[in-house]
CHARMM-style PDB file with segment names, atoms N, HN, CA, C and O in Angstrom:
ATOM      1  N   UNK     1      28.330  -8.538 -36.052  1.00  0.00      PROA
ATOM      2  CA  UNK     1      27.403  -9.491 -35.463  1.00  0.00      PROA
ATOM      3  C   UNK     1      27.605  -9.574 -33.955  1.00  0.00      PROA
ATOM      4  O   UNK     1      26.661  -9.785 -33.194  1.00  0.00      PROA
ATOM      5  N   UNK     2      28.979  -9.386 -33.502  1.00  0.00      PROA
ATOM      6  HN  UNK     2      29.746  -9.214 -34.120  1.00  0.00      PROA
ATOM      7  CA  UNK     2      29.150  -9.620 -32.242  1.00  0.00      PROA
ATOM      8  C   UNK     2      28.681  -8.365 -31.041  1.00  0.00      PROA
ATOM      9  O   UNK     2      28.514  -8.475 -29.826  1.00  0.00      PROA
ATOM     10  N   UNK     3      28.521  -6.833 -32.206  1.00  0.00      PROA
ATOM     11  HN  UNK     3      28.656  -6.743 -33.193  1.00  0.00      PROA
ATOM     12  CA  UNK     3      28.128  -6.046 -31.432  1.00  0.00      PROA
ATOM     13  C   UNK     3      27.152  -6.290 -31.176  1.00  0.00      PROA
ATOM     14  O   UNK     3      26.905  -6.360 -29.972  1.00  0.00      PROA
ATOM     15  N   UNK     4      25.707  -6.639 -32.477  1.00  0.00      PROA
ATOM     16  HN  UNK     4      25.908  -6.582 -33.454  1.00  0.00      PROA
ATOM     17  CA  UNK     4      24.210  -7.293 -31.995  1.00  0.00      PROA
ATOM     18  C   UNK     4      24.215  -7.838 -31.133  1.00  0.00      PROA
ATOM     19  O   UNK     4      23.362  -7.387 -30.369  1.00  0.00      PROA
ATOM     20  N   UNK     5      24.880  -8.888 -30.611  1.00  0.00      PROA
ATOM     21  HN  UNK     5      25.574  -9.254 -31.232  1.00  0.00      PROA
ATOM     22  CA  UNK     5      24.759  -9.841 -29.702  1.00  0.00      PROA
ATOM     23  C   UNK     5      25.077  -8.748 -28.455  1.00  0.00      PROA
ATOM     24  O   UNK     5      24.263  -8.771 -27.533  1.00  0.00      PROA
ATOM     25  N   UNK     6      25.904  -8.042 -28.380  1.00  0.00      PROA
ATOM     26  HN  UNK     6      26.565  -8.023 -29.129  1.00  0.00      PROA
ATOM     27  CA  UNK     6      26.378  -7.302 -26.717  1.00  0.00      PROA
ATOM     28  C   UNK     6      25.062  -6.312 -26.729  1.00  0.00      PROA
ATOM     29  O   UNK     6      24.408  -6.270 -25.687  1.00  0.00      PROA
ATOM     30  N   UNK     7      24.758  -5.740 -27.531  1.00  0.00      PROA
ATOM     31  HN  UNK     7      25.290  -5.775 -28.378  1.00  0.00      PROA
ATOM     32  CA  UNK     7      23.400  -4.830 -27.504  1.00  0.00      PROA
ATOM     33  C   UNK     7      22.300  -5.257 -27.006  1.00  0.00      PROA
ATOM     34  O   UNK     7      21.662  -4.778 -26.068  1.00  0.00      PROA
ATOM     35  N   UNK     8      22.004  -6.453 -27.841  1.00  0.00      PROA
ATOM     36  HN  UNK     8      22.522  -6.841 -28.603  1.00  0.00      PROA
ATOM     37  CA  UNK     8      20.364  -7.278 -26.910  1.00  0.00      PROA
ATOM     38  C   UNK     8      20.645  -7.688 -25.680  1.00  0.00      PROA
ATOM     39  O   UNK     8      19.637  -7.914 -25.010  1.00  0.00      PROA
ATOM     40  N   UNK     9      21.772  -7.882 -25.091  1.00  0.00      PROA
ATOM     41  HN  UNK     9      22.590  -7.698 -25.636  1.00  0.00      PROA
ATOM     42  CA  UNK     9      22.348  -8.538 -23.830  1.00  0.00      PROA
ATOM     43  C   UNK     9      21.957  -7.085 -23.107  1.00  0.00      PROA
ATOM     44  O   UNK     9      20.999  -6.988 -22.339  1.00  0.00      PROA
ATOM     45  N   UNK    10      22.782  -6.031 -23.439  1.00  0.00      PROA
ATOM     46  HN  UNK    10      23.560  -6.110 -24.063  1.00  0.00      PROA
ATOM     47  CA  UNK    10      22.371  -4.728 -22.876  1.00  0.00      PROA
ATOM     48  C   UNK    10      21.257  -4.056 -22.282  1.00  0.00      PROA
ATOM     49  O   UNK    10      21.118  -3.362 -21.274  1.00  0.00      PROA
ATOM     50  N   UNK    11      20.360  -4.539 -23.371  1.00  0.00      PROA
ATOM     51  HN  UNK    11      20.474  -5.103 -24.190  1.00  0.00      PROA
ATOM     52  CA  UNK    11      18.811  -4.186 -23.711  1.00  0.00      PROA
ATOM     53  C   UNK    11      18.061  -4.877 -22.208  1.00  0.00      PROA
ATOM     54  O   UNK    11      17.561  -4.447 -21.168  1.00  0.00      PROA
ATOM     55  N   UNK    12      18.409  -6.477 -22.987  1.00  0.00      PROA
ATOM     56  HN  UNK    12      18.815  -6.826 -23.832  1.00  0.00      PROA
ATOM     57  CA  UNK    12      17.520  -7.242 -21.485  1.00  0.00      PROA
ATOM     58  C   UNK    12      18.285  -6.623 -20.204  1.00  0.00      PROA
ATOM     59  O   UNK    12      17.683  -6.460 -19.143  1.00  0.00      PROA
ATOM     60  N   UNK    13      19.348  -6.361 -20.331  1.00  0.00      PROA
ATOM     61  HN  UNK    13      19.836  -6.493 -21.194  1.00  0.00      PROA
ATOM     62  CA  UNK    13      19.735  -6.023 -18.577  1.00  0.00      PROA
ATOM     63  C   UNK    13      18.965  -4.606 -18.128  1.00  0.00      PROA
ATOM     64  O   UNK    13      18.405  -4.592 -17.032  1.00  0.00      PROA
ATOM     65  N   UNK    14      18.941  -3.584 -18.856  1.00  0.00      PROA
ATOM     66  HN  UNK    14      19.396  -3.595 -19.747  1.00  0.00      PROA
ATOM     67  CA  UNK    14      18.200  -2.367 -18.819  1.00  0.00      PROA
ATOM     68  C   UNK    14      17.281  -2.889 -18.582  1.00  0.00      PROA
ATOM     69  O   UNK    14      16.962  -2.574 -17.436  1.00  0.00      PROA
ATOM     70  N   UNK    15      16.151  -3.988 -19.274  1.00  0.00      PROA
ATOM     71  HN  UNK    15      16.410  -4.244 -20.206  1.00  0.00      PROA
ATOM     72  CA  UNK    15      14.444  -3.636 -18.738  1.00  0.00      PROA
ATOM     73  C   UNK    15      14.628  -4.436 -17.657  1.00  0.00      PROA
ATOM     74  O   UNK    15      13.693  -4.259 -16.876  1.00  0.00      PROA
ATOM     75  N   UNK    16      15.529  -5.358 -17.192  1.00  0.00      PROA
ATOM     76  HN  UNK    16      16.288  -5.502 -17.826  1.00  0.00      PROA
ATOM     77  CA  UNK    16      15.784  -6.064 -16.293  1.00  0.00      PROA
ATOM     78  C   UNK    16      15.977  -4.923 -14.164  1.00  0.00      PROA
ATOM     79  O   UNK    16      15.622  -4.946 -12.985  1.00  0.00      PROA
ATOM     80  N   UNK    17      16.778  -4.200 -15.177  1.00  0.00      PROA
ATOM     81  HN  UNK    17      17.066  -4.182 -16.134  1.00  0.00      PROA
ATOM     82  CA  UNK    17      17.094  -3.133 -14.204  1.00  0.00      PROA
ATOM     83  C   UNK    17      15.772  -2.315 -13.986  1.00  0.00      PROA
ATOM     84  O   UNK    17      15.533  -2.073 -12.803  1.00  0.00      PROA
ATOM     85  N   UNK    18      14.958  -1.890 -14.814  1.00  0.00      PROA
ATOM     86  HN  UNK    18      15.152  -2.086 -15.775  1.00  0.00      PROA
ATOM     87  CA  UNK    18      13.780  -0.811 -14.820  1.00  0.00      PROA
ATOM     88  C   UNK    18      12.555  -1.861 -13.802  1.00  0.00      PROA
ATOM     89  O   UNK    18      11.930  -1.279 -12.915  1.00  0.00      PROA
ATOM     90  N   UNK    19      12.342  -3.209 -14.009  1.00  0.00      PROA
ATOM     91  HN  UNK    19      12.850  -3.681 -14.730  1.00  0.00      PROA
ATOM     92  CA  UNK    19      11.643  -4.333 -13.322  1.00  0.00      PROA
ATOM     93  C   UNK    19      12.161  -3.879 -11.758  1.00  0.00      PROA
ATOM     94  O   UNK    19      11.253  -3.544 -10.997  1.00  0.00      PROA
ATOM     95  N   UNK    20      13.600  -3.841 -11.208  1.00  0.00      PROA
ATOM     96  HN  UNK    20      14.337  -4.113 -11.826  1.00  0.00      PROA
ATOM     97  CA  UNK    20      13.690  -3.917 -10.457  1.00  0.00      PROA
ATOM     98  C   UNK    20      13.302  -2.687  -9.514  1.00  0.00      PROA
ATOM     99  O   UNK    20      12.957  -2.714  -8.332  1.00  0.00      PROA
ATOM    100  N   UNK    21      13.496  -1.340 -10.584  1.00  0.00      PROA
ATOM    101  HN  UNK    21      13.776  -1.318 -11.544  1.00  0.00      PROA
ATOM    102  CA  UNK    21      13.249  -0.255  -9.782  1.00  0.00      PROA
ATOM    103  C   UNK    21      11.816   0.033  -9.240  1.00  0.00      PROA
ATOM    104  O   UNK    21      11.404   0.439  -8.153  1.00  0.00      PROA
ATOM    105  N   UNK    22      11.102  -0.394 -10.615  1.00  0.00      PROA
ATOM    106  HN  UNK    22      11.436  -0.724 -11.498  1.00  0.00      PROA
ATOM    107  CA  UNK    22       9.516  -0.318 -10.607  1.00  0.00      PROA
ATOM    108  C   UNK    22       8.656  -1.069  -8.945  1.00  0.00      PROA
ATOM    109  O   UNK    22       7.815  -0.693  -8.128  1.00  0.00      PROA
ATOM    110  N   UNK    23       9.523  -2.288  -9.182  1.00  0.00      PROA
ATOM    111  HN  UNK    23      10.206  -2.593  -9.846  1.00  0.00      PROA
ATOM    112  CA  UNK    23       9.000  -3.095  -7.866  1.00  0.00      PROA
ATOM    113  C   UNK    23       9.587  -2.346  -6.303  1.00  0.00      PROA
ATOM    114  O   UNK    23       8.883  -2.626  -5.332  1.00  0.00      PROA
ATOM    115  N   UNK    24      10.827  -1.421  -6.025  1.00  0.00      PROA
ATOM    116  HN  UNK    24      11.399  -1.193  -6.814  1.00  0.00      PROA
ATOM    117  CA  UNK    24      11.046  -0.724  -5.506  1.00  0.00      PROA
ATOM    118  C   UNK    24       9.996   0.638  -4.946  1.00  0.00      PROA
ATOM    119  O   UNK    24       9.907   1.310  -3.918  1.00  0.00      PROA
ATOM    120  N   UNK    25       9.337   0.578  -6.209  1.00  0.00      PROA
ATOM    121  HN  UNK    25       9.409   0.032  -7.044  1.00  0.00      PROA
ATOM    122  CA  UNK    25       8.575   2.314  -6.099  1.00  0.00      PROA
ATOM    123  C   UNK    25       7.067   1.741  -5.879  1.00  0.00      PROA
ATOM    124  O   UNK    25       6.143   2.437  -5.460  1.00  0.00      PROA
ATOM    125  N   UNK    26       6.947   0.213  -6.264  1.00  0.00      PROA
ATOM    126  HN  UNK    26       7.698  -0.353  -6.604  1.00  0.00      PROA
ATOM    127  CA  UNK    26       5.911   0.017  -5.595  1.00  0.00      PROA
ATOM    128  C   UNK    26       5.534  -0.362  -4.334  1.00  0.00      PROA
ATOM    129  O   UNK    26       4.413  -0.193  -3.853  1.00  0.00      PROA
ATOM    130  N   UNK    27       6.918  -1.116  -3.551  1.00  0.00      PROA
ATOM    131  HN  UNK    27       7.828  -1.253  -3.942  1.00  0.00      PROA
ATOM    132  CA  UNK    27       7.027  -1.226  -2.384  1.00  0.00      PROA
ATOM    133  C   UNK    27       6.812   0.012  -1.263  1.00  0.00      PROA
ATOM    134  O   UNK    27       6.247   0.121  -0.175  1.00  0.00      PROA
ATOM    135  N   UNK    28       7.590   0.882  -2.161  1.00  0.00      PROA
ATOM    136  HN  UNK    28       8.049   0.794  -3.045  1.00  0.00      PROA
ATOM    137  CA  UNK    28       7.529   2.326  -1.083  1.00  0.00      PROA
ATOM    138  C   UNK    28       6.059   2.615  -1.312  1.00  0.00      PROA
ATOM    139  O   UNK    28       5.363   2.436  -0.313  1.00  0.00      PROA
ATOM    140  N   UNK    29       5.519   2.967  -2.257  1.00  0.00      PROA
ATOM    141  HN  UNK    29       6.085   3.112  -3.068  1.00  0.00      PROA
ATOM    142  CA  UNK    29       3.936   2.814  -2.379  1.00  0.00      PROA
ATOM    143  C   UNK    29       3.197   2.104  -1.720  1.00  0.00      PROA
ATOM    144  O   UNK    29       2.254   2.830  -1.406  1.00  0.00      PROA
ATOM    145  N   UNK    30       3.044   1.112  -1.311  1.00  0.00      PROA
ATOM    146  HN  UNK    30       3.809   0.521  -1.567  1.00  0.00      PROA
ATOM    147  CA  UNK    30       2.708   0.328  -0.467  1.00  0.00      PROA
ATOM    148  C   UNK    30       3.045   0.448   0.870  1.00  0.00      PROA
ATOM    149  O   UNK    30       2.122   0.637   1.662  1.00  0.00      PROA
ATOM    150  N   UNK    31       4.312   0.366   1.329  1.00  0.00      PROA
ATOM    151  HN  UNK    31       5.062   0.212   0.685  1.00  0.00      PROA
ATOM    152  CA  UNK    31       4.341   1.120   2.479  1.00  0.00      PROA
ATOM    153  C   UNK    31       4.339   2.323   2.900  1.00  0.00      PROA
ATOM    154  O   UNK    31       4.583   2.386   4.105  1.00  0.00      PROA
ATOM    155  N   UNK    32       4.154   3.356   2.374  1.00  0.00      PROA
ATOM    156  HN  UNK    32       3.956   3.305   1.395  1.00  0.00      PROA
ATOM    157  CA  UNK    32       3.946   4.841   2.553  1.00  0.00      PROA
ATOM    158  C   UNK    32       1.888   4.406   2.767  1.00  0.00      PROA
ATOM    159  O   UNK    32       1.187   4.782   3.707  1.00  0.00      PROA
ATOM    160  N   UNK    33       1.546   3.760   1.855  1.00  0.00      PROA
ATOM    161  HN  UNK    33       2.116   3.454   1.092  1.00  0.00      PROA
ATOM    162  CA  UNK    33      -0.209   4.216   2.055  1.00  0.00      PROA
ATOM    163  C   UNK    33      -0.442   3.020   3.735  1.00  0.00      PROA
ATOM    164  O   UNK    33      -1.171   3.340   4.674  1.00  0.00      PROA
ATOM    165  N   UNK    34       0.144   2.095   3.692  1.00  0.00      PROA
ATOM    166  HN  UNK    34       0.736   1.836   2.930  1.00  0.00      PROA
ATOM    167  CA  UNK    34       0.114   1.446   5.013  1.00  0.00      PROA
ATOM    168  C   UNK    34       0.412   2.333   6.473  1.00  0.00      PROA
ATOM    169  O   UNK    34      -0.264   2.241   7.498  1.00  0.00      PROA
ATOM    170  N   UNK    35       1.829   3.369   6.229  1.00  0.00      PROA
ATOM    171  HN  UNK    35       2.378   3.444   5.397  1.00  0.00      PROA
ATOM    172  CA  UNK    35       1.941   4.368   7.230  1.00  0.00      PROA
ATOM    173  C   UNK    35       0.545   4.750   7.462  1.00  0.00      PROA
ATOM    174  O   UNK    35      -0.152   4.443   8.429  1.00  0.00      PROA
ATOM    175  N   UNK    36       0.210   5.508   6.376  1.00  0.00      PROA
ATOM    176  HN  UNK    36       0.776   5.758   5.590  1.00  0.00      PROA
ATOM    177  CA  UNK    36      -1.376   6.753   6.140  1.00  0.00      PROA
ATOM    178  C   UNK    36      -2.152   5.669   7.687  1.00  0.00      PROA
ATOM    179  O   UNK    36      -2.284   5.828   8.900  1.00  0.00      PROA
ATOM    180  N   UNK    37      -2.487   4.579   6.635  1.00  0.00      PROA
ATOM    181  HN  UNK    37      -2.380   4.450   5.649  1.00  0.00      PROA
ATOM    182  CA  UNK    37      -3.781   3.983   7.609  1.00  0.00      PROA
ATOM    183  C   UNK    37      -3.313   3.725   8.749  1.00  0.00      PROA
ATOM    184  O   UNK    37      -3.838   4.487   9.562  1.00  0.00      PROA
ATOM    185  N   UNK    38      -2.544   2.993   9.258  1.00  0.00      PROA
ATOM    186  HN  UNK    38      -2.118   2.374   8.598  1.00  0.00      PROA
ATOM    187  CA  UNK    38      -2.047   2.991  10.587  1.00  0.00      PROA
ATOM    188  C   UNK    38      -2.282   4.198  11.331  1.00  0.00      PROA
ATOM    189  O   UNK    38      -2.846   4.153  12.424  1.00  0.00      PROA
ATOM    190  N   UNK    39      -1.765   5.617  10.648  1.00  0.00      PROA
ATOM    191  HN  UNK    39      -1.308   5.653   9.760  1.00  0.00      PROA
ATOM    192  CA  UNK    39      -1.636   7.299  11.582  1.00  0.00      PROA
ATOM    193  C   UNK    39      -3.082   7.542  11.762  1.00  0.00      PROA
ATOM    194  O   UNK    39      -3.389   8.330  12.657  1.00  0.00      PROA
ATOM    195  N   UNK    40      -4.234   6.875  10.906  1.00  0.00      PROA
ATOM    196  HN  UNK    40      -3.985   6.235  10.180  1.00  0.00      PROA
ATOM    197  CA  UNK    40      -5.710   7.470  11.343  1.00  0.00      PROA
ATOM    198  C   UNK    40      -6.092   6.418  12.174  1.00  0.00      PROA
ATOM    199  O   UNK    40      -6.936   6.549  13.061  1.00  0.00      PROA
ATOM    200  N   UNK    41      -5.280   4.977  11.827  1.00  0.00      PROA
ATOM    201  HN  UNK    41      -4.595   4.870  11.107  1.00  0.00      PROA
ATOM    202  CA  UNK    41      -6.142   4.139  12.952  1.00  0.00      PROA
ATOM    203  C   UNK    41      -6.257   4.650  14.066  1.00  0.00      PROA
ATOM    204  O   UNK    41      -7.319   4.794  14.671  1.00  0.00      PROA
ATOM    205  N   UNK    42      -4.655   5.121  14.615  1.00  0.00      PROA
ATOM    206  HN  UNK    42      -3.792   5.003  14.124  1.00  0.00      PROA
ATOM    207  CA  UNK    42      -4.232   5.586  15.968  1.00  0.00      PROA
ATOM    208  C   UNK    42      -4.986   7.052  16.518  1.00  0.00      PROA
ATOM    209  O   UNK    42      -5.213   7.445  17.663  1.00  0.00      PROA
ATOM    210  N   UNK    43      -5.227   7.586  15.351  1.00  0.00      PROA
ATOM    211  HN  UNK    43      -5.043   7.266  14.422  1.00  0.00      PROA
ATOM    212  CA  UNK    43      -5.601   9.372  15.590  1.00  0.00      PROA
ATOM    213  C   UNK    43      -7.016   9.208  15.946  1.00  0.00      PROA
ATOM    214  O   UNK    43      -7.584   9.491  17.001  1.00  0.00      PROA
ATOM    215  N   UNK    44      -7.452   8.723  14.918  1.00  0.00      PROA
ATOM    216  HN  UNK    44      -6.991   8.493  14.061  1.00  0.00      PROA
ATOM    217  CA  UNK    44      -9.316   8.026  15.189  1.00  0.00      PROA
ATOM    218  C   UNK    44      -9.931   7.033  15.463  1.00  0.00      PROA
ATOM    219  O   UNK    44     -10.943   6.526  14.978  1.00  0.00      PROA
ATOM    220  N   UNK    45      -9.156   6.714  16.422  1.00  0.00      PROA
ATOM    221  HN  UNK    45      -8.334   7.126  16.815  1.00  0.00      PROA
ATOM    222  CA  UNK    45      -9.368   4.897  16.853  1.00  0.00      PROA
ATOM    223  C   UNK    45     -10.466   4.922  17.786  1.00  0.00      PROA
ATOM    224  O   UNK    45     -11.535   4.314  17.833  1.00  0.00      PROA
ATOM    225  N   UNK    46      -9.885   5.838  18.558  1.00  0.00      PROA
ATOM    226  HN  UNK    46      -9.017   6.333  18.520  1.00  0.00      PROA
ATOM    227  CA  UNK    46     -11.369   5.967  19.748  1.00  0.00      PROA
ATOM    228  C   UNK    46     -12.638   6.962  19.292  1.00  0.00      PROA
ATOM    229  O   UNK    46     -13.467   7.276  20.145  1.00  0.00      PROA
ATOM    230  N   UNK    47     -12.722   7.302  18.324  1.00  0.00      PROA
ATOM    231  HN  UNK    47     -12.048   7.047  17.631  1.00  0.00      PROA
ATOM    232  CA  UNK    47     -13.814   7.818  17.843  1.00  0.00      PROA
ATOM    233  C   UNK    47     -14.469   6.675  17.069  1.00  0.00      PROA
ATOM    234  O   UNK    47     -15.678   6.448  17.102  1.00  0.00      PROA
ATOM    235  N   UNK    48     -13.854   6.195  16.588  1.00  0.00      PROA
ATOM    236  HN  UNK    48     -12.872   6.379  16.561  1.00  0.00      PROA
ATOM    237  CA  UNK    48     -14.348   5.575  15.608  1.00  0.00      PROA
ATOM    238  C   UNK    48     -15.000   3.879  16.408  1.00  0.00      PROA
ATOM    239  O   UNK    48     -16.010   3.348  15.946  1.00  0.00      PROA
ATOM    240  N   UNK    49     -14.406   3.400  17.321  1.00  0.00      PROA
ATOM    241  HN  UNK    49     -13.585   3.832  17.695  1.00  0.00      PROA
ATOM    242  CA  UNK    49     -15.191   2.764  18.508  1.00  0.00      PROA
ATOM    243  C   UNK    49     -16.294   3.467  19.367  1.00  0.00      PROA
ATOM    244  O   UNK    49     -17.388   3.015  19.707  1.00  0.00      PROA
ATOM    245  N   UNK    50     -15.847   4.444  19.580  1.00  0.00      PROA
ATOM    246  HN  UNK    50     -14.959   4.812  19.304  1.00  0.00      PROA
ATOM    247  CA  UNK    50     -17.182   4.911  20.033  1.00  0.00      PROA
ATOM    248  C   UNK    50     -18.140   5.373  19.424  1.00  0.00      PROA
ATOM    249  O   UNK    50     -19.085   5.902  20.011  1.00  0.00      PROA
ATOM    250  N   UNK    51     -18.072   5.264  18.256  1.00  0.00      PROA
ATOM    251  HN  UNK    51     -17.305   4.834  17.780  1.00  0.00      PROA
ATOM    252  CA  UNK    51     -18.748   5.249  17.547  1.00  0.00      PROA
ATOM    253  C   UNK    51     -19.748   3.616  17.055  1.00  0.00      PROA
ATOM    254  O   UNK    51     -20.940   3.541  16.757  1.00  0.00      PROA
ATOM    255  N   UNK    52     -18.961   2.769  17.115  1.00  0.00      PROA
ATOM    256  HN  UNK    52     -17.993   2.830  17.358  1.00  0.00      PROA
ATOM    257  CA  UNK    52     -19.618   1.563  16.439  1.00  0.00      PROA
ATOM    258  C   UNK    52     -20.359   1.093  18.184  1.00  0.00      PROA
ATOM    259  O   UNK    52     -21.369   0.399  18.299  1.00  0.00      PROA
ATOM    260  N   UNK    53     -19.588   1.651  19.332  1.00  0.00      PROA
ATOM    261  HN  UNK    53     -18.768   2.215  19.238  1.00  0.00      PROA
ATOM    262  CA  UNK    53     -20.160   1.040  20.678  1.00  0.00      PROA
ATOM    263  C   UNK    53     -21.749   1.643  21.035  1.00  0.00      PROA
ATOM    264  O   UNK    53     -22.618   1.095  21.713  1.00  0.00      PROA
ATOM    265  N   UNK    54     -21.801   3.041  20.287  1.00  0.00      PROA
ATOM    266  HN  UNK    54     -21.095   3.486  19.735  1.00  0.00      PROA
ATOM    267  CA  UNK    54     -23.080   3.581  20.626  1.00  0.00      PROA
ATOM    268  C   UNK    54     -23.933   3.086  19.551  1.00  0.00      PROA
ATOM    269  O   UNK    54     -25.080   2.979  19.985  1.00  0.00      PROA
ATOM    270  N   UNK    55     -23.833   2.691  18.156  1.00  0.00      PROA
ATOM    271  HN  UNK    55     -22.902   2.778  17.803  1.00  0.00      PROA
ATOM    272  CA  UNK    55     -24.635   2.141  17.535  1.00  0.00      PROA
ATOM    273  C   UNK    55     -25.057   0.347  18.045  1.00  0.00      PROA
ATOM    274  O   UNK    55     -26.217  -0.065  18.050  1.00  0.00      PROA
ATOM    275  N   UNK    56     -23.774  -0.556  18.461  1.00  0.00      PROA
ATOM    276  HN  UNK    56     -22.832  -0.221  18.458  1.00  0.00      PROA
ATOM    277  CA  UNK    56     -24.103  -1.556  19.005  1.00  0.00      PROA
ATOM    278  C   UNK    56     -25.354  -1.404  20.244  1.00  0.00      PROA
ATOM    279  O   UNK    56     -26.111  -2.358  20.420  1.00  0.00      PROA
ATOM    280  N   UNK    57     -25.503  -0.113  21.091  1.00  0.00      PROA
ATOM    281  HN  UNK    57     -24.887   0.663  20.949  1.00  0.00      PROA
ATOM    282  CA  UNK    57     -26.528  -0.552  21.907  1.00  0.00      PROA
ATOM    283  C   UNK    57     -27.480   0.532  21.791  1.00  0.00      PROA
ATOM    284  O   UNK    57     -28.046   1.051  22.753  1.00  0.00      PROA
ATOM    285  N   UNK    58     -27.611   0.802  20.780  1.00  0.00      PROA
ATOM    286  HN  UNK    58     -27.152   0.380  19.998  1.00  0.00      PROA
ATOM    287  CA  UNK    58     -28.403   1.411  20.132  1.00  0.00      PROA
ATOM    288  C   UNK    58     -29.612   0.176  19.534  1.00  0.00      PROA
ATOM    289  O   UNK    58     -30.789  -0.036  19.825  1.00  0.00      PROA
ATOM    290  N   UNK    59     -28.637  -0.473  18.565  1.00  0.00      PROA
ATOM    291  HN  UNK    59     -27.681  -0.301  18.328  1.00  0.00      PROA
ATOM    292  CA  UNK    59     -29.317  -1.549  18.445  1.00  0.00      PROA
ATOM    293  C   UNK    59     -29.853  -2.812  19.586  1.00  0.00      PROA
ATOM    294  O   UNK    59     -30.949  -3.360  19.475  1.00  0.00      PROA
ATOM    295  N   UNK    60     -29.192  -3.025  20.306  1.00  0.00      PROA
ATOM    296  HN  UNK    60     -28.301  -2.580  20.396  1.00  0.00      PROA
ATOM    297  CA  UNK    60     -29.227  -4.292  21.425  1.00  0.00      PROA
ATOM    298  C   UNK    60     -30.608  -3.930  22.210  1.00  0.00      PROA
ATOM    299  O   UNK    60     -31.516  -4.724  22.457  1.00  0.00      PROA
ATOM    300  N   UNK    61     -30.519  -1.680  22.754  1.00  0.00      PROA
ATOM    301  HN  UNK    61     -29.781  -1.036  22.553  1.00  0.00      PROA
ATOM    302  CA  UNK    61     -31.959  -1.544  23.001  1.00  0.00      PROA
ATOM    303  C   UNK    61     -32.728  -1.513  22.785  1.00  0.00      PROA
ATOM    304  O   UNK    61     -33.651  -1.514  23.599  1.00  0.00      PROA
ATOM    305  N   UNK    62     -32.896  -1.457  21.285  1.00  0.00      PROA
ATOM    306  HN  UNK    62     -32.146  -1.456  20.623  1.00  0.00      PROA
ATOM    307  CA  UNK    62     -33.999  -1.186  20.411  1.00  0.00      PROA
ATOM    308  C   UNK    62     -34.607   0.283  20.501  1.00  0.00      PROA
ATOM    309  O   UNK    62     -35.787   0.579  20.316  1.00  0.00      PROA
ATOM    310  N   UNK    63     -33.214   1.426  20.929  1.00  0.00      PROA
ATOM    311  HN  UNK    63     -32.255   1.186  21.079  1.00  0.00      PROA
ATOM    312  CA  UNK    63     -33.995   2.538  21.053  1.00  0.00      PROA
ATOM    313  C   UNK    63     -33.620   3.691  19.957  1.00  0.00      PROA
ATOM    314  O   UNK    63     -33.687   4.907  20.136  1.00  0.00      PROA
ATOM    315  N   UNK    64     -33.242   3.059  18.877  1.00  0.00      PROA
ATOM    316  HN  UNK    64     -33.187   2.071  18.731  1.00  0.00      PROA
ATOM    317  CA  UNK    64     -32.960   4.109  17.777  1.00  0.00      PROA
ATOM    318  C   UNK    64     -34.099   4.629  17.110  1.00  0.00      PROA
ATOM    319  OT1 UNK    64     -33.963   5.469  16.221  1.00  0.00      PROA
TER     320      UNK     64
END
């Protein structure tokens, strides 16, 4: 009986442990896809303004 008892104790610490890794691999997940967007903000930042600046007076002239 006393081994049952050290086994389920075992058990919860294992999924206890697997919780912790999981939230680990999602963190790096999360910050690895945050790197991504940041490296295109910076790479295509000024395209991508000059882009929304020529449609802003595009519109403002009314010459599209």
């Amino acid at each position: 009986m006393l081994d049952y008892g050290r086994i389920m104790i075992q058990a919860r610490l294992a999924k206890m442990d697997e919780r912790g890794a999981s939230a680990v691999e999602y963190g790096l997940l999360v910050a690895g896809i945050a790197a991504v967007i940041v490296a295109v903000v910076f790479l295509l930042g000024n395209q991508i303004q000059g882009a929304f600046t020529e449609t802003n007076t595009c519109i403002s002239n009314k010459t599209c």
